[in-house]
C-alpha positions as CSV (number, residue, x, y, z in Angstrom):
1,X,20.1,37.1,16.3
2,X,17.8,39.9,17.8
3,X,14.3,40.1,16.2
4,X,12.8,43.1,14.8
5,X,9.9,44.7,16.1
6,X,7.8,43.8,13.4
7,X,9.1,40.4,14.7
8,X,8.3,40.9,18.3
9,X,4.7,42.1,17.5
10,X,4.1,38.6,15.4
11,X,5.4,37.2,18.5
12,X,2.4,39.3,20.9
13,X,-0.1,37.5,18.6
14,X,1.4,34.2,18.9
15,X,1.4,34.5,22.6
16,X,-2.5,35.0,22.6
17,X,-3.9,31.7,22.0
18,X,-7.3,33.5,20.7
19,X,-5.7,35.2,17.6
20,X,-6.2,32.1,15.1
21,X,-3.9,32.1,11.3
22,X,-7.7,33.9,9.9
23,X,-7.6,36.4,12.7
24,X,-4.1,37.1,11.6
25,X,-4.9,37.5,8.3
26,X,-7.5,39.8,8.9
27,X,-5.0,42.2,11.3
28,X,-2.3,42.2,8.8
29,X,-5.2,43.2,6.0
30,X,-6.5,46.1,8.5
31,X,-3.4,47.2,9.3
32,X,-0.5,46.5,6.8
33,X,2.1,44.8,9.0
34,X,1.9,43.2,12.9
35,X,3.6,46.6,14.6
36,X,1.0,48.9,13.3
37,X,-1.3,46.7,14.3
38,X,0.4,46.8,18.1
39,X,1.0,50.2,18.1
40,X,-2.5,50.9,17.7
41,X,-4.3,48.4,19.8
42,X,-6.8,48.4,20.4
43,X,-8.4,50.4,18.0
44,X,-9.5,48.6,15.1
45,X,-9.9,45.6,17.0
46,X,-13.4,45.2,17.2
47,X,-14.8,42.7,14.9
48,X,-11.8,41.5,13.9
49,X,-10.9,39.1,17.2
50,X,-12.9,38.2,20.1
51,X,-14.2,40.7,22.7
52,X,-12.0,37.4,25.2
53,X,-8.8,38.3,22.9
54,X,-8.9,41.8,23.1
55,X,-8.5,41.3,27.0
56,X,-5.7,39.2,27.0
57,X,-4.0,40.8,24.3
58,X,-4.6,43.9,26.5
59,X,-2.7,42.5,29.3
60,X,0.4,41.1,27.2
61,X,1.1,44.3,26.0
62,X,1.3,45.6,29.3
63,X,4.1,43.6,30.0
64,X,5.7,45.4,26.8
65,X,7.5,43.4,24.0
66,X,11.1,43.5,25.6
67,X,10.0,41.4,29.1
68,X,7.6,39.3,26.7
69,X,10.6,37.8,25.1
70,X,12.7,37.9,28.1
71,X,10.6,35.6,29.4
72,X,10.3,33.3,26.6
73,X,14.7,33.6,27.2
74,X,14.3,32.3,30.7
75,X,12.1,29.5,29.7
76,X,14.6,28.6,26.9
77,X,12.4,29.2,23.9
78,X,13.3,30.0,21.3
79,X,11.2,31.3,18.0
80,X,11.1,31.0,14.3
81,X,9.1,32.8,11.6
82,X,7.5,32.1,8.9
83,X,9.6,33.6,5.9
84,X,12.9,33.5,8.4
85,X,15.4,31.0,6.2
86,X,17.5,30.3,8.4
87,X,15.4,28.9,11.5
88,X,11.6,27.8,9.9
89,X,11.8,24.7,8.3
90,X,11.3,25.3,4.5
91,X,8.8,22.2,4.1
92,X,6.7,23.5,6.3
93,X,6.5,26.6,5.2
94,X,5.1,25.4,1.7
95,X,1.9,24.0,3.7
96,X,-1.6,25.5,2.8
97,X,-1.8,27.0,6.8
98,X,1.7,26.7,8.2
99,X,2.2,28.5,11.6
100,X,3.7,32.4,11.6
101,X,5.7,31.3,14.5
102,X,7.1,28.1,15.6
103,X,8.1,28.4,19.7
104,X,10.8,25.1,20.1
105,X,13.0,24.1,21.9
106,X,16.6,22.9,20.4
107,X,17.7,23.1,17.0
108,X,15.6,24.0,14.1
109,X,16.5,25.0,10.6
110,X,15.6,26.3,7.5
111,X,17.7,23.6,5.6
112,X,16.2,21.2,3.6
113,X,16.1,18.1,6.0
114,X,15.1,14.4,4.9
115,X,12.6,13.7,7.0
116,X,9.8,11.5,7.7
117,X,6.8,11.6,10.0
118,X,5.8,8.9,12.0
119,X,2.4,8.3,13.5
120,X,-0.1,5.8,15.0
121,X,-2.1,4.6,17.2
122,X,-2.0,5.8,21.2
123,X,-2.9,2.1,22.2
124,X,-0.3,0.6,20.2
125,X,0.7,-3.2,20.2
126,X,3.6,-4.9,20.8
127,X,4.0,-5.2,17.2
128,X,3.1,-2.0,16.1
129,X,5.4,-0.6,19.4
130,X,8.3,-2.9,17.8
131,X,8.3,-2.1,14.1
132,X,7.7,1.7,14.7
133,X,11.3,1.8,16.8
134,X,12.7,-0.3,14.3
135,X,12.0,1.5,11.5
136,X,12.9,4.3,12.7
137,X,16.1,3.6,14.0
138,X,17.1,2.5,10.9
139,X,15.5,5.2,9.4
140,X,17.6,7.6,11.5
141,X,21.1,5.9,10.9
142,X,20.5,6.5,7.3
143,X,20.8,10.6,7.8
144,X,16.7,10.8,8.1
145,X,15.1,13.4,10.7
146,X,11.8,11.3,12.6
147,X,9.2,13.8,12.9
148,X,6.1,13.1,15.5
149,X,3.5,13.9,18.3
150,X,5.5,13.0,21.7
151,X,2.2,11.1,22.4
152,X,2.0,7.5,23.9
153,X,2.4,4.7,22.1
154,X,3.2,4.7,18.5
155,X,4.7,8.2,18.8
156,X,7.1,7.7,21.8
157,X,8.6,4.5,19.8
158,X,9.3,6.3,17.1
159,X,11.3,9.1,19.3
160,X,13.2,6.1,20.7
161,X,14.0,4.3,17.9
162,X,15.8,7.9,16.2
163,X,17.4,8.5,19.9
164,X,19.1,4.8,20.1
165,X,19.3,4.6,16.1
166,X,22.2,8.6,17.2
167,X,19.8,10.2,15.0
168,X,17.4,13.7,14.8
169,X,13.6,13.6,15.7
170,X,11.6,16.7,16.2
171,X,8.6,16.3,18.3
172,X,5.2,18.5,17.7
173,X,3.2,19.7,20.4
174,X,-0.5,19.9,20.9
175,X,0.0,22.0,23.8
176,X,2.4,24.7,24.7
177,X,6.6,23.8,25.9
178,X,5.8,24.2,29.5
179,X,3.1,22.2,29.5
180,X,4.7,18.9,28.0
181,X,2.0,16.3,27.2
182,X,1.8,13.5,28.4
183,X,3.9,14.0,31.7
184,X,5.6,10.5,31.1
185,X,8.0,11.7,28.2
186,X,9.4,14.5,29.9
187,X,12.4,12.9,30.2
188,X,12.3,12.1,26.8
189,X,11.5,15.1,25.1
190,X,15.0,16.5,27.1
191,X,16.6,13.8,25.2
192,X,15.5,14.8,22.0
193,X,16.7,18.5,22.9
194,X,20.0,17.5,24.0
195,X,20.6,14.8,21.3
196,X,20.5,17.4,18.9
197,X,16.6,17.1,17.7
198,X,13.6,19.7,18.8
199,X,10.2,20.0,20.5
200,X,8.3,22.9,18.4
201,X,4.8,24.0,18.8
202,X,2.4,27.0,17.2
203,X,0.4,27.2,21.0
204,X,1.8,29.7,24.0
205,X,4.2,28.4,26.6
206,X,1.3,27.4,28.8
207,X,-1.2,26.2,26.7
208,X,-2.8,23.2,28.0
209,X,-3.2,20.2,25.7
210,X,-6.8,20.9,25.3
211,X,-8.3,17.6,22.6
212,X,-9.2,20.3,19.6
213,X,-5.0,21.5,20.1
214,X,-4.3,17.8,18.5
215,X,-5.8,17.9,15.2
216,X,-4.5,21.4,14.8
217,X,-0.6,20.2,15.3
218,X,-1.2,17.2,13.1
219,X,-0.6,19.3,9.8
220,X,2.4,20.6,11.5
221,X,3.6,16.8,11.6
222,X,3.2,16.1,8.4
223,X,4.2,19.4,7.4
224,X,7.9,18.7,8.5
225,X,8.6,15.7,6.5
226,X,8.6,14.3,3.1
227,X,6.9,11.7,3.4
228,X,4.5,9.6,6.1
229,X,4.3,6.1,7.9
230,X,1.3,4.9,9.1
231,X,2.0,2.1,12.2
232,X,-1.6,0.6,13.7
233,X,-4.2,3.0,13.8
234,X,-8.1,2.0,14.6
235,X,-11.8,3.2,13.2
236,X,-12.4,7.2,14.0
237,X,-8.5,7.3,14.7
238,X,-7.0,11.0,15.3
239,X,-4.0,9.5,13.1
240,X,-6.7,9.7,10.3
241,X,-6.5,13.2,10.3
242,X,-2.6,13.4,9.7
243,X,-2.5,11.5,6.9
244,X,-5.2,13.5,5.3
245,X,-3.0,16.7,6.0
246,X,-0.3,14.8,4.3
247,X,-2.1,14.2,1.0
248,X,-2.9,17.5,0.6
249,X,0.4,18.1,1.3
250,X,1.8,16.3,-1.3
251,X,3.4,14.4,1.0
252,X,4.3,10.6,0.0
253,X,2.1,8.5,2.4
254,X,3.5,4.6,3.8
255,X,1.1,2.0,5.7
256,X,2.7,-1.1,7.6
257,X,0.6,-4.0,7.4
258,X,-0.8,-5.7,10.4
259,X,-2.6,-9.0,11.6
260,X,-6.0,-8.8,9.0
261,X,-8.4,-9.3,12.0
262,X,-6.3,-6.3,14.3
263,X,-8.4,-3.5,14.7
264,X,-5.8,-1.7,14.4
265,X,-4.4,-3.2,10.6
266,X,-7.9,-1.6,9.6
267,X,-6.6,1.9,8.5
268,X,-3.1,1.1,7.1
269,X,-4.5,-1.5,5.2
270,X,-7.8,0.4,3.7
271,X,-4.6,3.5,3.0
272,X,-2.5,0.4,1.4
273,X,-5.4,-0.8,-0.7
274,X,-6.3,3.3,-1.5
275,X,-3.0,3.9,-3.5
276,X,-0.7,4.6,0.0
277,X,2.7,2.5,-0.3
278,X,3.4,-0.7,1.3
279,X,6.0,-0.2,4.3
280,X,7.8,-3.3,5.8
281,X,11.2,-1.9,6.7
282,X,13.4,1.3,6.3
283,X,14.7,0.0,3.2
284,X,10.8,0.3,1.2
285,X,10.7,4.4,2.4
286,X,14.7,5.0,1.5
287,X,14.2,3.5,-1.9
288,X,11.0,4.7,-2.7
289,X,12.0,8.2,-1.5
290,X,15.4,7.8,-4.1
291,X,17.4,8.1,-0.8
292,X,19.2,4.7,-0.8
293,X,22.5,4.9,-2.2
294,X,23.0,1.1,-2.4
295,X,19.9,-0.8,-2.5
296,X,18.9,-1.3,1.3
297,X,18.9,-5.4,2.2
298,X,15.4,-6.4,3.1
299,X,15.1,-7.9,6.7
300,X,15.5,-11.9,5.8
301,X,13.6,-14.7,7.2
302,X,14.8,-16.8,10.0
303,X,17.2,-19.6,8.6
304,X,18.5,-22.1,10.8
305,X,20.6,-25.4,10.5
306,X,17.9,-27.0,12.3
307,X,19.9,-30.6,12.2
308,X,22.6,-29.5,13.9
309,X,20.5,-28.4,16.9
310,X,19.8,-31.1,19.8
311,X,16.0,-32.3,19.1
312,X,14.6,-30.3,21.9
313,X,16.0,-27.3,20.9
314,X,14.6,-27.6,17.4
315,X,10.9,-28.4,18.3
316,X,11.4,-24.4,19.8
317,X,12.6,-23.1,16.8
318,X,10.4,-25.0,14.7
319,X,7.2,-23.6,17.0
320,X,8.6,-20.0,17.0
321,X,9.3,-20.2,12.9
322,X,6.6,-17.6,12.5
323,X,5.5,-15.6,15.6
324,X,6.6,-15.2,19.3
325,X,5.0,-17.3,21.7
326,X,4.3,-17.8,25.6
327,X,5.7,-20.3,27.7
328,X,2.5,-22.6,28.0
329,X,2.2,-21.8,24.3
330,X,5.1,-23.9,23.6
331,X,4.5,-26.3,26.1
332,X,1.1,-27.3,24.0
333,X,2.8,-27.1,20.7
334,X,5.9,-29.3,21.5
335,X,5.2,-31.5,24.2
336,X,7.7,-31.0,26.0
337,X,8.1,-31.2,29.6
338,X,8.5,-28.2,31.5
339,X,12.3,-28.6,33.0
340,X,12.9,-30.0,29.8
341,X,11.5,-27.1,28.1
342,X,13.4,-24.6,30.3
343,X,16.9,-26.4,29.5
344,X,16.0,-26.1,26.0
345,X,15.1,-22.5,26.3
346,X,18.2,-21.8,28.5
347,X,20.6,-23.0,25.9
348,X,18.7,-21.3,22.7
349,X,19.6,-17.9,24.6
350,X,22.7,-18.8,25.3
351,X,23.6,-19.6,21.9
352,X,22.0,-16.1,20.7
353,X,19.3,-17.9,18.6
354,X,16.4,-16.9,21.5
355,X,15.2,-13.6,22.5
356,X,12.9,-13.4,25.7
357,X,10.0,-11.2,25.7
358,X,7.9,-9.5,28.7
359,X,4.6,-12.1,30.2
360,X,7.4,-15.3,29.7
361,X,7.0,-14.9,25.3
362,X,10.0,-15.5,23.4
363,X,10.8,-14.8,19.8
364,X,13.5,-16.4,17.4
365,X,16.9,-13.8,16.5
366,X,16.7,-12.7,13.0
367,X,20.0,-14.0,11.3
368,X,21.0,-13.1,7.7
């Protein structure tokens, strides 16, 4: 659908990265609406926006509306506008602050979405890395949109875990769509275009992902969903700053526990012990968000017929009961030799009971 010109003016703004949501504010006061304000640039300017965003405002309108968008065409971007019901997504749009004009690529709606933000810690651990795909895979073959940063770490499992879990996820920008941050999930944020999700941002095209851009998109993350998971997040953490744009959101906030001595169980844990709900699978967020229609099987402990297995073969199981370990790990624990250890190991996987790990660490199957 073509925009209007009041639409293609709010779009001239957008493009300048120095007209902020109060500089907006103030031209719409000064002016009435976004095309007067265009129309008579640049008197009236002065005082409202920087002497800096006068200039570059200058030289976007002398490109003129109509190429301004054609360009945006070429690049595939698309827009969406605040009050637009058919393309902004409606939670956001009930934010405090929420963006006048969402550039994305992929599919965006106005449609009330379940959805759930996902966020964490950049130097994520294995177990943080693990449970974030997890739950959201299973959060996403339950119907639920994963909302997060594209960032390393935390972020990037989640994306994963929707992709593999045939699901939506929507990644949120700190910088602009042609300059994708960081460079390694390129790849993946064309996956989440193609599989039906959406890479969104407030910035212009080629906005660098400059460290103040972050904490600005975080309320945009939070924004988009429902509710919030926590997974790993350390002292001074960035993720701190999401979850505090989700409670004053309204938003229902989720912490996964971690190890008690893991510097990065320290936030979820002080958010668990503040009045933030306890997350250990998909299940705790679909029934605590009344989106379970059955109630959702909680993941079981390993149970094995330990008698039935050849002693050797249940020394490893017994050892790897409650956490993954290392080759020399097991070595110590069971005293076992190491060709004997490696038959034993051999025929666990096998048999499907073992799962190997990166650096030699391997980890019991779950069975129900």
């Amino acid at each position: 659908m073509r925009e209007s010109r009041e639409q293609m003016c709010r779009t001239w703004l957008s493009l300048c990265e120095g007209v902020s949501l109060k500089a907006r504010a103030r031209l719409l006061a000064a002016f009435g609406s976004f095309q007067a304000a265009f129309e008579r640039f640049p008197a009236g300017f002065d005082g409202l926006v920087s002497t800096k965003t006068i200039e570059e405002l200058g030289k976007l309108k002398a490109v003129g509306l109509d190429r301004l968008l054609m360009r945006l065409e070429e690049l595939g971007i698309r827009r969406a506008y605040l009050g637009d019901a058919q393309t902004y997504p409606g939670m956001l749009s009930h934010i405090p602050d929420p963006p006048d004009v969402l550039f994305y690529r992929g599919l965006l709606t106005g449609a009330e979405e379940r959805a759930v933000a996902i966020v964490g810690s950049r130097r994520e651990t294995r177990y943080g890395r693990n449970q974030a795909y997890r739950i959201a895979m299973d959060l996403a073959q339950h119907g639920v949109t994963v909302v997060s940063g594209l960032a390393r770490g935390i972020d990037t499992a989640a994306h994963r875990g929707a992709l593999d879990g045939k699901g939506r996820t929507i990644a949120v920008l700190g910088s602009g769509l042609s300059r994708l941050y960081p460079e390694e999930n390129k790849k993946l944020a064309e996956e989440i275009v193609a599989a039906g999700g959406a890479i969104v941002s407030e910035l212009p095209p080629n906005t660098e992902p400059l460290a103040y851009h972050f904490p600005m998109r975080n309320r945009i993350v939070s924004g988009l969903a429902q509710a919030l998971l926590l997974v790993e997040a350390r002292e001074k953490s960035g993720t701190l700053i999401t979850v505090g744009h989700a409670l004053d959101q309204g938003r229902d906030v989720f912490a996964l526990p971690g190890e008690v001595d893991a510097p990065g169980s320290l936030v979820p844990h002080r958010v668990i012990r503040t009045g933030g709900r306890l997350c250990t699978c998909a299940g705790d967020i679909l029934e605590d968000m009344g989106w379970a229609e059955h109630p959702v099987p909680q993941p079981e402990q390993v149970q094995m017929a330990l008698p039935m297995l050849p002693p050797d073969q249940q020394a490893i199981c017994l050892a790897l009961q409650d956490e993954d370990k290392g080759f020399d790990e097991l070595l110590a624990v069971t005293g076992l030799g190491t060709a004997g250890i490696n038959t034993a190991l051999t025929m666990l996987e096998l048999e499907g009971l073992l799962e190997p790990l990166p650096g030699r660490r391997f980890k019991l199957r779950r069975h129900a």
